[in-house]
C-alpha positions in Angstrom: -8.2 8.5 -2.6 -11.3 7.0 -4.8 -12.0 4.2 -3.0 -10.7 2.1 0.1 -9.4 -1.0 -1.8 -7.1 0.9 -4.6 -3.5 1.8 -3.3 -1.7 4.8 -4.2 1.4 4.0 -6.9 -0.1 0.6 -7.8 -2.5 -0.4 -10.5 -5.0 -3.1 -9.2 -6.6 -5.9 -11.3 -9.6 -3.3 -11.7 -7.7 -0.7 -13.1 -5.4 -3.0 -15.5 -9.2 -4.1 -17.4 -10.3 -0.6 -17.0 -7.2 0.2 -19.0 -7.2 -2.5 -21.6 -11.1 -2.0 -22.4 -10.7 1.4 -22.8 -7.8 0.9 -25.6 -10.0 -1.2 -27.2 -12.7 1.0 -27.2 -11.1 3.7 -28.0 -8.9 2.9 -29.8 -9.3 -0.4 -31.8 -12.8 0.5 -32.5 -10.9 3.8 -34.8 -13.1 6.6 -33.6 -10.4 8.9 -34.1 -9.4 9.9 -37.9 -5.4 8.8 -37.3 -5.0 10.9 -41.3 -5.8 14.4 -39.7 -2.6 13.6 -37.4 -0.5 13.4 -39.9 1.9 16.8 -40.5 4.8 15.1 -42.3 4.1 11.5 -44.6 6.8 9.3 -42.8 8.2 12.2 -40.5 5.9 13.7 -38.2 2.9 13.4 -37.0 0.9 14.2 -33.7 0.6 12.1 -30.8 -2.7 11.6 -28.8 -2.0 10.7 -24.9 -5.6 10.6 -22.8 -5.0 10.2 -18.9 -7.5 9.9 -16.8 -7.6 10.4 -12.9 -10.2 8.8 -10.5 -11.3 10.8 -7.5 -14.5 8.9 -6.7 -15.0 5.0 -7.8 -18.6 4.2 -5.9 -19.4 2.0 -8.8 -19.4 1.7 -12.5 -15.7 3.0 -13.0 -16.5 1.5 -17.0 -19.2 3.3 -18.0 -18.0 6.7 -16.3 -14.2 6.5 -18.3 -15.6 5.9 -21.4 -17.8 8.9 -21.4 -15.3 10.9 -19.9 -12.7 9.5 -22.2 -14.6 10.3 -25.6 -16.0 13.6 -24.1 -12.6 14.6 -23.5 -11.4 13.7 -27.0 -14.4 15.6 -28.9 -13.6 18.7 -26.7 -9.7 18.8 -27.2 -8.0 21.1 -29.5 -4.5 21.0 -31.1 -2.6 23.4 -32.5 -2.9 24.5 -36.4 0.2 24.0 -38.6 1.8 24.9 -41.6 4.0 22.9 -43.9 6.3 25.4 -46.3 8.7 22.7 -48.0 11.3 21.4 -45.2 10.2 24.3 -42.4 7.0 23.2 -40.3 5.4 26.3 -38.1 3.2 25.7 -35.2 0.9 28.5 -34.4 0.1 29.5 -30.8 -3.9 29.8 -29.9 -3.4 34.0 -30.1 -2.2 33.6 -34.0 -4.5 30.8 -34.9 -7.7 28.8 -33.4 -6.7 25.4 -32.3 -8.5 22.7 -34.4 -10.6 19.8 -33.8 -9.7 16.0 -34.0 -11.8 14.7 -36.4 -14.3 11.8 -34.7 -15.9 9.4 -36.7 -18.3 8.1 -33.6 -19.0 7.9 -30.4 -18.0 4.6 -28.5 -20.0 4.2 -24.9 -19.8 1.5 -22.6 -22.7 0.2 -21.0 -22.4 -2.2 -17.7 -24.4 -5.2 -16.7 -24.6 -6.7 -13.8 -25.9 -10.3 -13.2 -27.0 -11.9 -10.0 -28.4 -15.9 -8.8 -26.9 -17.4 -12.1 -28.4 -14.7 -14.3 -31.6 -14.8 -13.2 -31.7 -10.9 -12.8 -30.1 -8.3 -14.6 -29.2 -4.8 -13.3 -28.0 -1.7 -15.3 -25.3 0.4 -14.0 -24.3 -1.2 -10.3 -23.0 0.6 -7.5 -19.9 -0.1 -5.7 -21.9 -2.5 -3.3 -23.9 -4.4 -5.7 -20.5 -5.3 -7.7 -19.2 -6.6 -4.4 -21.9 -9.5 -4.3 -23.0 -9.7 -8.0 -22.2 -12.8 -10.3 -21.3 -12.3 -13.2 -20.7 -8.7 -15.5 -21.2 -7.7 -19.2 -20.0 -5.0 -20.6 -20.8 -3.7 -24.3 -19.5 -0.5 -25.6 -21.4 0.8 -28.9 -22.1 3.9 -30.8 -25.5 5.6 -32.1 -25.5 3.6 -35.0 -25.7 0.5 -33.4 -22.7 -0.8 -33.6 -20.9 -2.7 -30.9 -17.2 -1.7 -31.0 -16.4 -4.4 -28.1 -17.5 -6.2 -25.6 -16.6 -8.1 -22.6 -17.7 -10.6 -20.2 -16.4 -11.2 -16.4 -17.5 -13.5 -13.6 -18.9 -17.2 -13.0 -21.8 -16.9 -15.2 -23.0 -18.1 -18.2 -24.7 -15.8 -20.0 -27.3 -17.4 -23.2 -27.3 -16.0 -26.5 -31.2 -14.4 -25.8 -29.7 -12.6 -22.8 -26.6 -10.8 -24.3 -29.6 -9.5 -27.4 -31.1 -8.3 -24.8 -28.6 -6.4 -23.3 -27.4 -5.0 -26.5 -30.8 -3.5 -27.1 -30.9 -2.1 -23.9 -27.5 -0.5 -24.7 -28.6 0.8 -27.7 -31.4 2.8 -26.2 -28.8 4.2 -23.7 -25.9 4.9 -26.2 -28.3 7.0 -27.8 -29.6 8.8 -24.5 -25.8 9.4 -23.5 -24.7 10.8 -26.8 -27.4 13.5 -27.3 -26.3 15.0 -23.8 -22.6 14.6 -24.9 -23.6 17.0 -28.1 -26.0 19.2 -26.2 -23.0 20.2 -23.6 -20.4 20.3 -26.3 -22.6 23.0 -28.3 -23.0 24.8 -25.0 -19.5 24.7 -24.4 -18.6 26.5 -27.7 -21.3 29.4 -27.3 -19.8 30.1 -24.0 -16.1 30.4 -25.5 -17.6 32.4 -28.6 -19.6 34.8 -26.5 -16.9 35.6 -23.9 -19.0 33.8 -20.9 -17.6 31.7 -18.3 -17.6 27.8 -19.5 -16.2 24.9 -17.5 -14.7 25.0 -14.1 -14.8 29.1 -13.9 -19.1 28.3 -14.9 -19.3 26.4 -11.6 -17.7 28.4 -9.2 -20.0 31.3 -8.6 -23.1 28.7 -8.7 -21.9 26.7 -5.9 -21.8 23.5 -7.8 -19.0 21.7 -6.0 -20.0 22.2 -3.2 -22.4 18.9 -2.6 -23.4 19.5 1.3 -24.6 23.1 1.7 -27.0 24.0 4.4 -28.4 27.9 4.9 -27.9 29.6 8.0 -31.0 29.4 10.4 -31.6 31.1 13.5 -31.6 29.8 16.8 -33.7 31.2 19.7 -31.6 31.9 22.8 -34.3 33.4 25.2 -35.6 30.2 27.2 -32.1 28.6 27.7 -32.5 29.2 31.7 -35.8 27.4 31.7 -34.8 24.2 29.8 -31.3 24.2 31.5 -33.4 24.1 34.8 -35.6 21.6 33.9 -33.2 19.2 32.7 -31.2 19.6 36.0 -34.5 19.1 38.1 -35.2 15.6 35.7 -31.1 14.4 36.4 -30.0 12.1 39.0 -28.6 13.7 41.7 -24.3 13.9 41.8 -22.6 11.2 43.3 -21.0 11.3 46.9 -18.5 13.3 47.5 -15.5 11.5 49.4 -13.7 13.7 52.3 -10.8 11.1 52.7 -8.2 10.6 49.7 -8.7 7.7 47.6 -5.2 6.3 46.4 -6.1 3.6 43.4 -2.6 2.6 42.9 0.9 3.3 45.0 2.3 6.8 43.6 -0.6 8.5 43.0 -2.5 11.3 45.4 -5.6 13.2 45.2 -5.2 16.7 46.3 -7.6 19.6 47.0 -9.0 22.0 49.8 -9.0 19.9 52.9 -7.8 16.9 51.7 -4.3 16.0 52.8 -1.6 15.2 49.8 -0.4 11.3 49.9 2.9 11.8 48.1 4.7 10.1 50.7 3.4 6.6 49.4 6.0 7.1 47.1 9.1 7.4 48.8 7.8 3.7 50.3 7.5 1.9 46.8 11.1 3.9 45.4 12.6 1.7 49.0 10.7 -1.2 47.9 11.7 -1.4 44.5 15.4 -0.3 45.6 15.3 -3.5 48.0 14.1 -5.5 45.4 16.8 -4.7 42.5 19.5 -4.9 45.6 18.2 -8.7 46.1 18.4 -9.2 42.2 22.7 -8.0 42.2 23.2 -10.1 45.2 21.9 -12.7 44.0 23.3 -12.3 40.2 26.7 -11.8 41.9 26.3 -15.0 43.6 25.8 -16.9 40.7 28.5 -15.6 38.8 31.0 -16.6 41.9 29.6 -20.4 41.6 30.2 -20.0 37.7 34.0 -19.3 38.0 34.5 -21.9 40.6 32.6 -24.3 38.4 35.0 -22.7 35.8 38.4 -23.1 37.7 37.7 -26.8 38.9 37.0 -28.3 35.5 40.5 -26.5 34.5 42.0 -28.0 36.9 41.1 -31.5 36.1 41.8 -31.0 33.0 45.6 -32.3 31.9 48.3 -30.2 31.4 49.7 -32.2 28.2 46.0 -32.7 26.4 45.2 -30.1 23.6 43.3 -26.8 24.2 40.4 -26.0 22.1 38.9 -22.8 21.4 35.7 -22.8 19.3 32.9 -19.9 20.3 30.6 -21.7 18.1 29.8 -24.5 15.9 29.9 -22.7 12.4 33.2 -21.2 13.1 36.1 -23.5 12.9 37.9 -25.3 15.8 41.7 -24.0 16.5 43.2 -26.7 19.0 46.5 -24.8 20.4 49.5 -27.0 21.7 52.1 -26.3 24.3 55.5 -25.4 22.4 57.6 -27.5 25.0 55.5 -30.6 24.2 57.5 -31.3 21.0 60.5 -31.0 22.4 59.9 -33.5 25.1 58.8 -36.0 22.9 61.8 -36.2 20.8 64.7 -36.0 23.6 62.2 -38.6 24.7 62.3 -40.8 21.3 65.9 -40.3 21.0 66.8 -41.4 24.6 64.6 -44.9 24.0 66.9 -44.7 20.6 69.9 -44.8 22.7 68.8 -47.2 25.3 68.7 -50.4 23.3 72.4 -49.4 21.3 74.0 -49.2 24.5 72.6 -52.9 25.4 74.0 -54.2 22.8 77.0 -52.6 23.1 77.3 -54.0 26.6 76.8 -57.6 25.7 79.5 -57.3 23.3 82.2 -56.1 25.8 80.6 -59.2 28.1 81.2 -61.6 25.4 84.7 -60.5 24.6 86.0 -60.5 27.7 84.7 -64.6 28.7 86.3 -65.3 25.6 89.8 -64.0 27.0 
């Protein structure tokens, strides 16, 4: 929804260093007095979780979450406890005012963006001028001048003379950016002491959301006849008007007063397209008659005694099914060549036996 290149669900490579500057920032750089959390030594304390939810990225994403993210941290309120021995009691905002987290400073990033090999240096891109930029630097510091992090992205090689002179330039705009962080907190607190409106409720009724707002203006109707009648007069004139239907393709018809309907061209291209799928069977069914007797020849060439094999393709294996009788045969055959030669010998000795007599 921010911007065209993030995707819902997903954290981008943008958002990932978004994230892990801004724990550095924020948190390394201990703006936050961790002490003040503490309710219980070694048993309880309060936990600080700051989300943050991007509606509009056109450039800059750094600098805008860091002041949003420390804004947001000076303006939040917990709830007040009590500690009575073992018993811990957590007051509501009706019993007791929520208190403060106790900040130590103000950490604000500040973005630089570099272009031709760092020949010229631009404060705060846009979302275009980070598309084509070399190089970017980004130092976060306080109002007293000092730099709680920094980082440095890109093809670039930045020289000591130019990062001095982008943390003097920071400085300047730390301290810009932190007097209008004070000057809307204290504004904020009147408003909630006094009973006003203050935050969202404030910009409702003064139509600050709205961005594109345009007031109602009136609009002379008298001397529409006239123009109308003068920009018909200046027009080309209409087109010719054809008396006989004009059929663009076969099934379609133009009808109105006068004209005669041409539905009847359909009936001819339904025949046509009849005739022409009653070609396609006959010949199909042709095909699939020289198939079977293409079929039925090759099994009839084929030996009754071979093997049959079945395989529908070459991954699955190959079952070769043999006649039952063909066992059979072959052993009354083996046994009568058996016999044959016993009998021969048998034969000869009969022979010999009886020339001996």
């Amino acid at each position: 929804m921010a911007a065209p290149g993030l995707e819902p669900g997903r954290q981008s490579e943008l958002l990932v260093s978004l994230n892990r500057l801004l724990e550095r920032c924020l948190r390394d750089s201990k703006c936050i007095e961790t002490e003040s959390l503490c309710v219980v030594a070694g048993e309880k304390v309060w936990q600080i979780r700051l989300d943050m939810h991007l509606l509009n990225h056109d450039g800059n994403i750094t600098d805008a979450a860091s002041i949003a993210g420390i804004v947001a941290l000076c303006h939040f309120r917990r709830p007040d406890v009590s500690v009575q021995g073992e018993e811990v009691t957590v007051y509501t905002p009706e019993e007791r005012d929520p208190v403060p987290l106790s900040i130590h400073h103000m950490p604000i990033c500040v973005s630089f963006a570099f272009f031709h090999q760092g020949t010229y240096l631009l404060v705060d891109p846009t979302e275009r001028e980070e598309r084509v930029m070399d190089g970017l630097l980004v130092i976060a510091m306080n109002k007293h001048h000092e730099i709680c992090t920094i980082q440095s992205s890109g093809v670039v090689m930045l020289l000591p003379d130019q990062i001095l002179r982008c943390s003097k330039i920071t400085a300047v705009k730390v301290a810009e950016i932190t007097e209008l962080i004070q000057k809307a907190l204290e504004n904020d607190q009147k408003a909630r002491k006094e009973g006003g409106k203050f935050g969202f409720a404030e910009s409702i009724p003064n139509q600050r959301i709205t961005a594109f707002k345009m007031e109602s203006a009136a609009v002379d109707t008298n001397d529409v006849e006239e123009q109308a009648g003068e920009i018909i007069a200046k027009a080309d004139p209409p087109s010719e008007v054809f008396a006989s239907p004009v059929v663009h393709t076969p099934g379609t018809a133009q009808i109105g007063e006068g004209i005669e309907s041409s539905w009847g061209d359909l009936e001819e291209s339904e025949k046509e397209e009849a005739a022409e799928e009653e070609g396609e069977s006959e010949a199909a069914a042709f095909e699939c008659v020289k198939v079977e007797t293409e079929d039925t020849s090759t099994l009839k060439e084929t030996k009754s005694d071979e093997p049959i094999v079945v395989s529908d393709s070459e991954e699955e294996e190959v079952v070769i099914l043999e006649p039952q009788e063909l066992p059979r045969k072959t052993r009354t055959q083996a046994s009568s060549k058996q016999e044959n030669p016993s009998k021969k010998a048998f034969n000869k000795r009969r022979r010999k036996k009886r020339t001996s007599r």
